[in-house]
MIKOLVO-697480 format. One record per residue (C-alpha): x, y, z. Coordinates in steps of 0.05 Angstrom, whole numbers, padded with zeros to 5 digits, always signed. Layout:
% MIKOLVO-697480
XYZ ...
***
This chain:
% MIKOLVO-697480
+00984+01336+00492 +01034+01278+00487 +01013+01212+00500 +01049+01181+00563 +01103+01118+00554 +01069+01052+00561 +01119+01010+00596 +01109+00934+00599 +01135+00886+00643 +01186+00826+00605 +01198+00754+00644 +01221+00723+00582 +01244+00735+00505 +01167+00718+00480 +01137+00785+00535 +01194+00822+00505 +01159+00809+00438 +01103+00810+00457 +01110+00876+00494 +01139+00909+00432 +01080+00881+00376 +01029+00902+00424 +01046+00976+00432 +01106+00984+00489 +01143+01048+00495 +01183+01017+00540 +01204+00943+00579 +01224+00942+00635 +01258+00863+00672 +01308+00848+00720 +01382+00842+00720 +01424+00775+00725 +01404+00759+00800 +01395+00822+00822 +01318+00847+00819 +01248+00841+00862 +01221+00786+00817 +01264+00718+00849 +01221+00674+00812 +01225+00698+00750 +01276+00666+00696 +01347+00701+00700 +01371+00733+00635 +01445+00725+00620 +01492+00780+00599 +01486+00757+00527 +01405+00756+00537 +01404+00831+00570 +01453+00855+00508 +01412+00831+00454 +01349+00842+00490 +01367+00921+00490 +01387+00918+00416 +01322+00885+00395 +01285+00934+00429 +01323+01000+00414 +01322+00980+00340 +01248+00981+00345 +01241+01048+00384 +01232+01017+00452 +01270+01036+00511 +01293+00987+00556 +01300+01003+00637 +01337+00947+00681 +01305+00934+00741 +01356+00919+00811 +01294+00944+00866 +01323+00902+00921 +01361+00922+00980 +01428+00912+00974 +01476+00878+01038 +01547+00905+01066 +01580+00854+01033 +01549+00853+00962 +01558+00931+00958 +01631+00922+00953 +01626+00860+00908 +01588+00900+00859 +01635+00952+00818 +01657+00897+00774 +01591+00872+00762 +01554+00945+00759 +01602+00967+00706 +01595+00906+00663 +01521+00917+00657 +01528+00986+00656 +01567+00982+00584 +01504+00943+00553 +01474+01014+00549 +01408+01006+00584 +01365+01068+00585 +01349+01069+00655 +01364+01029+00721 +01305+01024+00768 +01340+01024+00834 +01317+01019+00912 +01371+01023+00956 +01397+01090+00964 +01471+01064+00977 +01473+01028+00908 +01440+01082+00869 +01492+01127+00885 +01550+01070+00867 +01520+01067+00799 +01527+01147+00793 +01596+01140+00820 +01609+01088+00772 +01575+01123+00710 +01554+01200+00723 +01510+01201+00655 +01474+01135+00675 +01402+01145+00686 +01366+01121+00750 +01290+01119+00771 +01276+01111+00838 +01221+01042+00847 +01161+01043+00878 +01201+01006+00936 +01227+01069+00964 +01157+01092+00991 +01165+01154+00953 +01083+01185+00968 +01096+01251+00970 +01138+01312+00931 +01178+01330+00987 +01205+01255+00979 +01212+01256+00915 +01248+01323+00909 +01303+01303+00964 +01323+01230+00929 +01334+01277+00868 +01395+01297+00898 +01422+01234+00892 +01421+01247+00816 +01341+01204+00802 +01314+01230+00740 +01241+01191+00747 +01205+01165+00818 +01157+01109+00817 +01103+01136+00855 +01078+01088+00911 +01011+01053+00887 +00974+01086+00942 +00960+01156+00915 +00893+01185+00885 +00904+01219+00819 +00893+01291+00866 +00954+01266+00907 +00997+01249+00843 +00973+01311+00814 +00996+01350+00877 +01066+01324+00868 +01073+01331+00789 +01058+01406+00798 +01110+01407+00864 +01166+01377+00823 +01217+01369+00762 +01225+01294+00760 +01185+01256+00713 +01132+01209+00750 +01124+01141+00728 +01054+01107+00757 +01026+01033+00757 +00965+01026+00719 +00945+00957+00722 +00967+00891+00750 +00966+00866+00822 +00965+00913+00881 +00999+00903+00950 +00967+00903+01021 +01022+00931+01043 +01059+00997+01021 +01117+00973+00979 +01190+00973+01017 +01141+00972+01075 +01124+00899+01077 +01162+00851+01120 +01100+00801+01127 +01138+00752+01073 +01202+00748+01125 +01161+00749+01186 +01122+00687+01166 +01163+00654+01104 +01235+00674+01123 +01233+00711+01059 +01245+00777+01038 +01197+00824+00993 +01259+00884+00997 +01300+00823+00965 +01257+00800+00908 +01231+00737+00952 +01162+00756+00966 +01117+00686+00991 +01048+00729+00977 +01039+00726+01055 +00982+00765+01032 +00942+00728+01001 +00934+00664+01048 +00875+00661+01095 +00873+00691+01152 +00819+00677+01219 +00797+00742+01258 +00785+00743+01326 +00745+00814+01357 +00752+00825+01424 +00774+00753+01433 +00714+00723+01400 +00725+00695+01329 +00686+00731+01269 +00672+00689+01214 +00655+00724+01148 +00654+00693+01078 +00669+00755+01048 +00733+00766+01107 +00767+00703+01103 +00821+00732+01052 +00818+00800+01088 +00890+00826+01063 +00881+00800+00986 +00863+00857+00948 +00838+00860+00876 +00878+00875+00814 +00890+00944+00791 +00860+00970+00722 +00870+01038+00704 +00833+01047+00634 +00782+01092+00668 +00829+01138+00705 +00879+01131+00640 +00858+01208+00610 +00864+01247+00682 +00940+01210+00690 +00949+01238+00618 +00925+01299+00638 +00969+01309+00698 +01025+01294+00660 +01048+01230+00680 +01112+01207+00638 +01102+01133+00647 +01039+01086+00662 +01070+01022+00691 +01047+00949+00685 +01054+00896+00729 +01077+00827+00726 +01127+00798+00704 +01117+00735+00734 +01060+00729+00675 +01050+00703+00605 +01070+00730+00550 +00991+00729+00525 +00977+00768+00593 +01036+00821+00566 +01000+00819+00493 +00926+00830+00528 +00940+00885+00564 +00993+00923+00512 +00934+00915+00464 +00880+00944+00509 +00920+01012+00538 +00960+01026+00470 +00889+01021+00434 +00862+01066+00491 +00919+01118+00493 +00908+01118+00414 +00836+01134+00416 +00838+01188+00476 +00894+01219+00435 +00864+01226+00369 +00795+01251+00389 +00812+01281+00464 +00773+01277+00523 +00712+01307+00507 +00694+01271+00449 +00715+01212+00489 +00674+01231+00553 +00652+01155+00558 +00709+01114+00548 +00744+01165+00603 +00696+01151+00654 +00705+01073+00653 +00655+01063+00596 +00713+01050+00539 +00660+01052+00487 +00709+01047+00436 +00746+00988+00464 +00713+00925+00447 +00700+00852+00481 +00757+00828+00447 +00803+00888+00477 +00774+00883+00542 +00759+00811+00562 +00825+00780+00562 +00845+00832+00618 +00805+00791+00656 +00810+00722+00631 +00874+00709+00630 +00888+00732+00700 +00852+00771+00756 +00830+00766+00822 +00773+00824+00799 +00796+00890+00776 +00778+00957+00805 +00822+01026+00800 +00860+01010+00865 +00869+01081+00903 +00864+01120+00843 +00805+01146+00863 +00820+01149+00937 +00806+01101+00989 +00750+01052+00990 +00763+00999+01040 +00699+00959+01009 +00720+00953+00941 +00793+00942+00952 +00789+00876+00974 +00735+00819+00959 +00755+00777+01019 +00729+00714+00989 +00782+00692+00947 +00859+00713+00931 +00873+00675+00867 +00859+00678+00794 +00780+00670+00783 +00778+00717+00725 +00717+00751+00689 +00654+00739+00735 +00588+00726+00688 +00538+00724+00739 +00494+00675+00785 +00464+00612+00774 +00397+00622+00781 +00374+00537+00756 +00409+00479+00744 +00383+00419+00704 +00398+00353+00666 +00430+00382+00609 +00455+00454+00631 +00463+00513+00679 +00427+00576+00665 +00469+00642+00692 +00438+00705+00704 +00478+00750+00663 +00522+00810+00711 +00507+00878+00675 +00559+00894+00642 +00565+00957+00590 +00610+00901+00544 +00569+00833+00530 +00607+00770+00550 +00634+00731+00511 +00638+00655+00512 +00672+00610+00468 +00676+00531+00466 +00721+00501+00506 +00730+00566+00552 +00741+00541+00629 +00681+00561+00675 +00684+00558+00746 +00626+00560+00799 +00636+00578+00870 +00604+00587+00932 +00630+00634+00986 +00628+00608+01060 +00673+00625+01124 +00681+00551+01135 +00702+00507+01114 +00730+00531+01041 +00696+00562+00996 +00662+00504+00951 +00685+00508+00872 +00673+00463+00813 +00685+00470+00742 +00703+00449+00667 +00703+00463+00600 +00651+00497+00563 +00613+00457+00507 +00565+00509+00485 +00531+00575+00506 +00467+00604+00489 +00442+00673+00502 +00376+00695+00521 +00332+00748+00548 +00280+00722+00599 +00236+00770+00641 +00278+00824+00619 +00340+00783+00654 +00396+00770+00599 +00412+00693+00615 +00464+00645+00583 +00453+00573+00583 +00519+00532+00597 +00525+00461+00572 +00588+00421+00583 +00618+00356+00569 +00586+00278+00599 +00644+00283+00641 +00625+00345+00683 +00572+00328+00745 +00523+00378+00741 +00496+00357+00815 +00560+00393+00842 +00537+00462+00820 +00472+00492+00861 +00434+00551+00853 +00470+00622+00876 +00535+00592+00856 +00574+00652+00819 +00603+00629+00757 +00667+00656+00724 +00705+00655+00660 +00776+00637+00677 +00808+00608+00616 +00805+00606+00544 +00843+00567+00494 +00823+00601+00436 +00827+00669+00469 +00896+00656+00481 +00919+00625+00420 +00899+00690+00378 +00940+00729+00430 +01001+00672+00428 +01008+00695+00344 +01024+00770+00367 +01091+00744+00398 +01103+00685+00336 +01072+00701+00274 +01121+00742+00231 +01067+00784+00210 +01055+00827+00272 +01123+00843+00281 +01144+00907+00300 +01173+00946+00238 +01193+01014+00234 +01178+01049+00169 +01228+01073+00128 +01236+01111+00075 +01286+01099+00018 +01319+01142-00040 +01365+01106-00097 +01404+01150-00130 +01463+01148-00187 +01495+01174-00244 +01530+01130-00298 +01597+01120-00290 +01591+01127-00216 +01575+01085-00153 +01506+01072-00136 +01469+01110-00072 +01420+01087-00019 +01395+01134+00033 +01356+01110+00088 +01311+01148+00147 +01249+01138+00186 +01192+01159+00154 +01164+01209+00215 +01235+01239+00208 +01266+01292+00153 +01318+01256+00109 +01364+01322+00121 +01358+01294+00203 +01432+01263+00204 +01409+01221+00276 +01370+01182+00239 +01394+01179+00160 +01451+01138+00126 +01474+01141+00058 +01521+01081+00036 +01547+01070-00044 +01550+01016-00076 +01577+00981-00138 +01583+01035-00201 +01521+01048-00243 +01514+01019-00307 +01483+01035-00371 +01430+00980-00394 +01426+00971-00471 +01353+00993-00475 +01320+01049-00435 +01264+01030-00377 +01206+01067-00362 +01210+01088-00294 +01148+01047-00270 +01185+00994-00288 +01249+01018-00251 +01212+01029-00189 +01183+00956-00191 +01255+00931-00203 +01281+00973-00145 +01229+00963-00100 +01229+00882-00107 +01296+00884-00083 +01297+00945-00037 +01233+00924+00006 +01256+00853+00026 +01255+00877+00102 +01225+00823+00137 +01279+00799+00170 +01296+00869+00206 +01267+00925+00246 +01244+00956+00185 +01186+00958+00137 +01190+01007+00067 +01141+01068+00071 +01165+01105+00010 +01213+01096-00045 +01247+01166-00088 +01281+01138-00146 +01337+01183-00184 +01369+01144-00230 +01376+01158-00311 +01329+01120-00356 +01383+01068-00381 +01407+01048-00314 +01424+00973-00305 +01398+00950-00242 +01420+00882-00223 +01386+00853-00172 +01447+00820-00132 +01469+00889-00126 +01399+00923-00105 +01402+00867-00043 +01479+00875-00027 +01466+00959-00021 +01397+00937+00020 +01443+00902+00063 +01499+00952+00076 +01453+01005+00075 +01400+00967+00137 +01468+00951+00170 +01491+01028+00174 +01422+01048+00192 +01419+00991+00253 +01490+01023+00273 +01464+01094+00269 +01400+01079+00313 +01434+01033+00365 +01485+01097+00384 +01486+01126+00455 +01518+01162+00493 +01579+01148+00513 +01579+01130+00583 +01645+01103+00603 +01625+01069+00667 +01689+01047+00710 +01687+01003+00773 +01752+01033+00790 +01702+01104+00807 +01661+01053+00846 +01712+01025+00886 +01743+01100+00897 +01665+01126+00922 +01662+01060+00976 +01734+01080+01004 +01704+01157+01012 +01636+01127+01050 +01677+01084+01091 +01737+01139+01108 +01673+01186+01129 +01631+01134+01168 +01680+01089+01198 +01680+01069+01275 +01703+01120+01323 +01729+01082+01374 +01708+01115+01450 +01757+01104+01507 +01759+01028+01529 +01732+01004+01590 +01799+00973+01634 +01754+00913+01652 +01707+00893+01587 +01748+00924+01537 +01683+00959+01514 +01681+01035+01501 +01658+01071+01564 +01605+01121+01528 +01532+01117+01567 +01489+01069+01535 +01424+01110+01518 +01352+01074+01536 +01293+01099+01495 +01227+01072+01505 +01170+01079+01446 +01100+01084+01476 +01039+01074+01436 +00987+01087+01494 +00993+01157+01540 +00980+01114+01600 +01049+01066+01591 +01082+01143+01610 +01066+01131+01685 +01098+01057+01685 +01158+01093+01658 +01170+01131+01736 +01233+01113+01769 +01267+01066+01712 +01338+01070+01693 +01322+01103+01608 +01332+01154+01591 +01288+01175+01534 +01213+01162+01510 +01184+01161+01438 +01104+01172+01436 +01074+01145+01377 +01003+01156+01387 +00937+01137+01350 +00894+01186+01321 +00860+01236+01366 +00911+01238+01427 +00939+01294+01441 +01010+01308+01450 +01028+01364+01497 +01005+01336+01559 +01037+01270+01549 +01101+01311+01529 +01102+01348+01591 +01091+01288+01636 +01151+01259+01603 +01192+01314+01621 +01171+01316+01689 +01194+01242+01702 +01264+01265+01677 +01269+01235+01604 +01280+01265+01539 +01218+01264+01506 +01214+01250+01413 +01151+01243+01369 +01150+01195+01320 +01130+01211+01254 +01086+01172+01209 +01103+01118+01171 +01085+01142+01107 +01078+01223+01089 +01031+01245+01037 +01016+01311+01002 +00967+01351+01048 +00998+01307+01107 +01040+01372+01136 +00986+01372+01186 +01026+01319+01243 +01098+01352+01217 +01071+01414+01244 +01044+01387+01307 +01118+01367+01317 +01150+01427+01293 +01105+01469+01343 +01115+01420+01415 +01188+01425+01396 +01210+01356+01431 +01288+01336+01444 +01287+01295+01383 +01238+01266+01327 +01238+01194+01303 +01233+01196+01224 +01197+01142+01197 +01201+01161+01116 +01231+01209+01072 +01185+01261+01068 +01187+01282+01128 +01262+01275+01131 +01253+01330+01079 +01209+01374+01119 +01245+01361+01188 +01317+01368+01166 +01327+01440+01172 +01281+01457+01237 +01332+01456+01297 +01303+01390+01325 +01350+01325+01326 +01324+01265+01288 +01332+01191+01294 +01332+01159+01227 +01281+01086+01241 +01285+01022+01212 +01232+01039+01152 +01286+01087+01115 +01306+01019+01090 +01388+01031+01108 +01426+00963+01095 +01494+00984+01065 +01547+01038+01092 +01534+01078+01028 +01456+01090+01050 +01476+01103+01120 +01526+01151+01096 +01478+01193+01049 +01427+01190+01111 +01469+01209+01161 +01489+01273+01114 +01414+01293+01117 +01416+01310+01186 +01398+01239+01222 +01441+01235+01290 +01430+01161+01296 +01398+01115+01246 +01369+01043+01262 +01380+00999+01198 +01336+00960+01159 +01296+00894+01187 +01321+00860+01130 +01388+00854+01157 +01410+00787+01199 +01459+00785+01256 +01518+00775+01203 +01489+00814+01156 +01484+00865+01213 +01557+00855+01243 +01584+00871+01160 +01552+00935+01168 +01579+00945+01232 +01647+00937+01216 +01648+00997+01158 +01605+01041+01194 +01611+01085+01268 +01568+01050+01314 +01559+01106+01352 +01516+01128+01296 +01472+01064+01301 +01409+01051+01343 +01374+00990+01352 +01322+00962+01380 +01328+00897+01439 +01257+00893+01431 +01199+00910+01387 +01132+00876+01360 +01163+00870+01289 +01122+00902+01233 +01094+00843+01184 +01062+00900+01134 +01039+00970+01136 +00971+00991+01092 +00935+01049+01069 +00874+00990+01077 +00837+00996+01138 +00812+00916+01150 +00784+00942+01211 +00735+00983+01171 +00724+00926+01117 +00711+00871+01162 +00672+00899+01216 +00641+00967+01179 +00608+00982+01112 +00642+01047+01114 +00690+01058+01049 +00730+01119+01090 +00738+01159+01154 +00701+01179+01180 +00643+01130+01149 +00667+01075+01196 +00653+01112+01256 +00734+01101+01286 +00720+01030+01293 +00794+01020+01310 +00780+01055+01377 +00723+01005+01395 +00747+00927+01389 +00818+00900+01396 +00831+00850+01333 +00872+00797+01327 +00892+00755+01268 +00900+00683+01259 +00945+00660+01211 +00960+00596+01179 +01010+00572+01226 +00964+00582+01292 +01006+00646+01311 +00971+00707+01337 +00982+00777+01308 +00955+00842+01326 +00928+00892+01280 +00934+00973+01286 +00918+01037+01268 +00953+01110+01264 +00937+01175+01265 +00920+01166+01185 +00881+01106+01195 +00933+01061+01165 +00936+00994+01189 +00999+00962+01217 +00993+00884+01225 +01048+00872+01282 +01068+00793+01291 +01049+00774+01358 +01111+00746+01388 +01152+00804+01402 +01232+00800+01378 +01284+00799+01422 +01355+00817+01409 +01392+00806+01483 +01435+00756+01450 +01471+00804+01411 +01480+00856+01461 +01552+00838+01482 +01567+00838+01408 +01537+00900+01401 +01569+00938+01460 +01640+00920+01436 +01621+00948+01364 +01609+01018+01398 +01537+01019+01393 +01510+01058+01448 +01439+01072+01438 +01377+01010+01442 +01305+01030+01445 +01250+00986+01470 +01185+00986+01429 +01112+00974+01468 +01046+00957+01437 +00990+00956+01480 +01016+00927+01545 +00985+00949+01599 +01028+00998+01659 +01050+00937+01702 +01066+00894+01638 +01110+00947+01623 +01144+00965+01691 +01175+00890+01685 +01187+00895+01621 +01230+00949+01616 +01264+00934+01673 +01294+00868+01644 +01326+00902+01595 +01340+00965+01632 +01386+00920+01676 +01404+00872+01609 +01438+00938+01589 +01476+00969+01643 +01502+00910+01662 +01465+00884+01720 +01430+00827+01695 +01461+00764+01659 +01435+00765+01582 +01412+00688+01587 +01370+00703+01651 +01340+00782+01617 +01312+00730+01564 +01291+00680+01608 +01247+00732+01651 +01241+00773+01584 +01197+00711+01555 +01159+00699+01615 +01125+00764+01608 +01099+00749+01532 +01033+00721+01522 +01055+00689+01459 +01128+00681+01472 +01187+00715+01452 +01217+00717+01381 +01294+00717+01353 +01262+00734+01288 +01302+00743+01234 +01366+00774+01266 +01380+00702+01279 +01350+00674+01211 +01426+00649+01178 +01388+00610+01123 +01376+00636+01051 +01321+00624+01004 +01343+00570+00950 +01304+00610+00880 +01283+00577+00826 +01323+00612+00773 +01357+00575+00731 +01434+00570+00742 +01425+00604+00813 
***
């Protein structure tokens, strides 16, 4: 069984190096201003080149990341740019928006692509159909079990790439638009704020709940996969993925160290003989391995959904930032120390002077209450069968601020990190590539050197060179041929300063051959130079932004407008403007009687049933579509099937997957806003699937919007006038971790059914939380969004069909609701007064959210 690629991620030039000493397979960081990391430092040209070329020397693949959504406008800017980057010979792209993966294909055919984790891909059916756009590798999304992944691998072709440790997102990625909602920044465009991690207050049935363990309810812990790391292996999984790139290069060493040394050990003995370190024990991987996983960052590590859901371990609650490896309690304080009661843990703790300690107490209110400082000395000791370590500190440090109960924490360490900093700077754990060398001559003629990695055959022409040198000549007095190989080897193994070290030297020379050493080093040179030339060949990819410019006129010949017949008195095409109302509650389906729509969308929670609700649609006169879920996972058929046996007018597809499964059953679908289409060329390849209409991503702003509009038919576009906007959408149920002990369904009893929650955030806004049929959570932001103000806009660009989204209003609520916009749309009622009366009838007002956000986020990358 081969070992899966370790793939690190790179911020900087030290985590490249650091990636690469440690044990990388693979790096993967982002291109110039282009990637889902806007914080981290931006690489030049020049940087990404040599960056490649240091890593491909030293058997290290290099895969660029550009996982953002991509705009109208940028798409066409980006031929030039795409093929410049293309020609530094990358090994992969890792690409999100569907429009500008196929750009890069157009641009270079032979380029490979891996679809991110930002295209929700959670199922096989997904991941087979983006393989048509020519994907060679999905990044799974982080929420599968290793059942589910294992379900796909034997389902599909394309290599699977999987995160195995690093931070893990509340929300599914691609998913999340809490950062915009609330920072006016975007996680689909490498701007995420961590909306996540802030505190949040929760309010049950209008009544506030205060929990110490709940006040970070949407923080989760930090993934680590070492137990789970032989089943991926088993599976098959071609790449185990870290996370981070926004961290140090000593992070990168730590955790490069720990898996390689892992993958090593389950490789050479197997998983039998290594039934222990399989199961989360690592008995072979010691303190030193393990500790700094902790240490030098981590909000508390667990294996994330790798082994399914557990609402109660995903997320502490009381804290969202680095505390890192958790000793134990304080259990007495005095004078000159604090004792800690020691956590059991199968690897001892380690403590070394000067290491940072923290101690914290956990409350709802006010904050939590921390002190801390530098550790003087530690002492271990077994008392009543309790392991115990005293902590002494420093005059400086007030030992009256730490009580008894206060859980201490390791969450720094100097010297920790130092030996970690020498992996990246000292010369001596350089990656080198052994080598194996043969000199070989006759008198009278020039001098060879052959050169070839050791694991490979010299007669393997990929990876041997042979260059001559000056011509062989006879010394006066014959050398033994220890003494030859000394002379040769001197010379021959001065390799420090390249990718290589010397394994094995064959020497075939005559007896009396003069070896100077000027020429030994010159042939050394020429020969290393050849070799570097030989290894850094690819294939030839000839990438031409001409092709890219060619593919964008195709997409927007084959999705431009088609105008409709213009309306004598508006100018406006005269095609019926189509009303579609979403319901989340069967009862809103009454309210519906008599209004001027034409359609309804049910989107139900778990347990209602369809076909009743279907029929009393139809009997009011309206079209009646099911939406499907958000997300589709294997062994998730169970809801397409509900759909594909009611039959409605039309289904609303919410992800991929079921795109996949839907697209050849008869029934019409409307593409929604989750497909993540921001660009004509993702529009294009969705329409082609079988969508009718398509509403485009959330991401987009009014301009950003208008772009689109002008290069696509906006008869083919739906949007919605109003909608409770999505801030994030979670395989976590914080219903079932704040007011349950129950890690599953059906453990927590359906508490979702039981108690309307609200959630505070830091601003004093209201926002309410839901479930779905899966018991996923959707976090909508209380102030509903309102697009009337574009309507004229939008009517003049031939877009014909809105759709009005409801949450839980109740029948009468939604009478007057609808009917505001019902007459905004036909024409009845001015747009200023529809969102006048529109506001009136919010309990928390009424949003312009980001449609009307113009500004843009000012990074702090250097030269940006």
């Amino acid at each position: 069984m081969n070992n899966p690629e370790l793939l690190l991620p790179v911020g900087t030039r030290d985590m490249l190096e650091s990636a690469i000493n440690n044990g990388a397979d693979a790096v993967y960081y982002g291109v110039p201003h282009w990637n889902a990391r806007g914080r981290t430092e931006d690489f030049s040209f020049e940087d990404v080149e040599e960056m490649i070329r240091y890593a491909r020397l030293r058997g290290v693949k290099t895969y660029l990341a550009m996982n953002i959504l991509i705009f109208e406008r940028e798409i066409q800017e980006l031929p030039e740019f795409l093929e410049r980057l293309i020609a530094l010979k990358p090994d992969a792209f890792i690409i999100q928006d569907i429009g500008l993966a196929r750009l890069i294909k157009a641009i270079s055919p032979e380029q490979e692509i891996h679809a991110s984790t930002q295209m929700t891909l959670a199922s096989s059916e997904a991941v087979n159909l983006v393989k048509d756009i020519g994907f060679s590798r999905a990044v799974l999304a982080r929420e599968l079990s290793t059942k589910q992944i294992a379900q796909i691998k034997s389902l599909t072709d394309l290599e699977l790439e999987v995160f195995i440790h690093g931070a893990l997102c509340v929300s599914y990625s691609g998913q999340c638009l809490t950062s915009e909602n609330f920072g006016g920044r975007s996680a689909n465009r490498g701007q995420c704020a961590q909306s996540c991690r802030l505190p949040y207050r929760i309010f049950v049935d209008g009544k506030e709940w205060k929990d110490p363990k709940a006040r970070y309810l949407f923080s989760t812990r930090d993934l680590c996969a070492l137990p789970k790391l032989e089943e991926l292996r088993e599976i098959g999984v071609e790449s185990l993925k870290v996370e981070r790139r926004l961290k140090s290069p000593e992070y990168v060493a730590a955790v490069s160290h720990a898996y390689r040394k892992a993958l090593e050990i389950l490789s050479e003995k197997g998983y039998k003989e290594n039934a222990e370190c399989a199961n989360g024990n690592a008995a072979e991987l010691t303190a030193q391995d393990l500790e700094p996983l902790e240490v030098l960052f981590s909000r508390g590590l667990n294996t994330g959904w790798l082994d399914g859901v557990n609402h109660q371990e995903l997320v502490d609650g009381s804290f969202s930032n680095h505390h890192g490896e958790f000793i134990g309690t304080v259990v007495q304080v005095d004078r000159n120390g604090v004792i800690v009661e020691l956590e059991d843990k199968p690897v001892p703790c380690t403590l070394l002077p000067g290491d940072g300690i923290l101690f914290e107490e956990y409350r709802a209110e006010p904050e939590p209450r921390q002190t801390g400082s530098r550790l003087y000395k530690a002492t271990f000791a077994n008392r009543a069968g309790k392991s115990q370590v005293r902590l002494e500190f420093g005059r400086e440090f007030n030992l009256r601020k730490v009580s008894y109960g206060m859980k201490a924490y390791r969450n720094d360490s100097p010297a920790l990190e130092k030996e970690l900093h020498k992996t990246f700077t000292d010369k001596s754990f350089a990656k080198h590539i052994p080598v194996c060398m043969t000199l070989e001559g006759k008198i009278g003629e020039p001098l060879k050197l052959t050169i070839c990695e050791s694991t490979k055959a010299v007669a393997d022409e990929t990876r041997t060179v042979t260059v001559e040198g000056a011509i062989l000549e006879a010394s006066r007095n014959e050398v033994a041929p220890d003494a030859l190989q000394a002379i040769a080897k001197k010379e021959l193994s001065g390799l420090s300063a390249t990718a290589y070290i010397l394994d094995k030297l064959e020497i075939k020379l005559p007896a009396n051959a003069f070896l100077p050493g000027k020429v030994l080093r010159t042939l050394r040179q020429e020969a290393v130079q050849a070799f570097d030339e030989k290894r850094l060949q690819w294939k030839e990819l000839a990438p031409s932004a001409d092709n890219g410019r060619a593919f964008l006129h195709s997409v927007a010949s084959s999705t431009s407008m088609v105008a409709g017949n213009p309306d004598k008195a508006t100018g406006t095409p005269k095609n019926r403007r189509t009303i579609t109302v979403l319901v989340r509650r069967p009862e809103q389906i009454d309210a519906l009687q008599g209004l001027d729509i034409d359609k309804v969308i049910m989107d139900f929670d778990w347990g209602v049933k369809y076909d009743e609700p279907l029929e009393r649609i139809h009997k009011l006169g309206f079209e009646a579509g099911i939406a499907t879920l958000r997300i589709h996972k294997p062994s998730e058929n169970h809801y397409i099937k509900q759909i594909l046996t009611l039959m409605p007018e039309f289904a609303l597809v919410r992800n991929l997957g079921s795109l996949a499964l839907l697209k050849d059953s008869g029934i019409p679908m409307v593409g929604d806003y989750s497909l993540n289409a921001t660009n004509s060329a993702s529009y294009d390849w969705l329409l082609a699937q079988g969508l009718e209409k398509l509403h485009p991503s959330w991401d987009l702003n009014s301009t950003q919007l208008f772009d689109l509009l002008k290069n696509i038919d906006g008869s083919k576009l739906e949007l919605a006038l109003h909608q409770y906007m999505p801030a994030f959408h979670s395989e976590y149920c914080a219903f079932a971790r704040a007011l349950t002990t129950g890690r599953r369904f059906p453990e927590c009893k359906k508490i979702c059914t039981q108690h309307k929650v609200e959630i505070l955030d830091h601003k004093g806004e209201r926002h309410f939380l839901q479930s779905d049929a899966e018991c996923r959570n959707t976090l909508f932001v209380g102030k509903p969004q309102s697009a009337l103000k574009l309507l004229p806009r939008l009517i003049a660009q031939n877009v014909s069909s809105y759709r009005l989204e409801l949450l839980d209003e109740e029948p009468e609520s939604v009478r007057r609701k609808i009917d505001i916009y019902t007459q905004a749309i036909r024409g009845k009622l001015d747009i200023d007064t529809a969102i006048s009366k529109a506001g009136v009838e919010e309990k928390y007002g009424l949003s312009e959210g980001q449609l009307f956000n113009q500004s843009v986020w000012q990074d702090r990358k250097k030269g940006c």
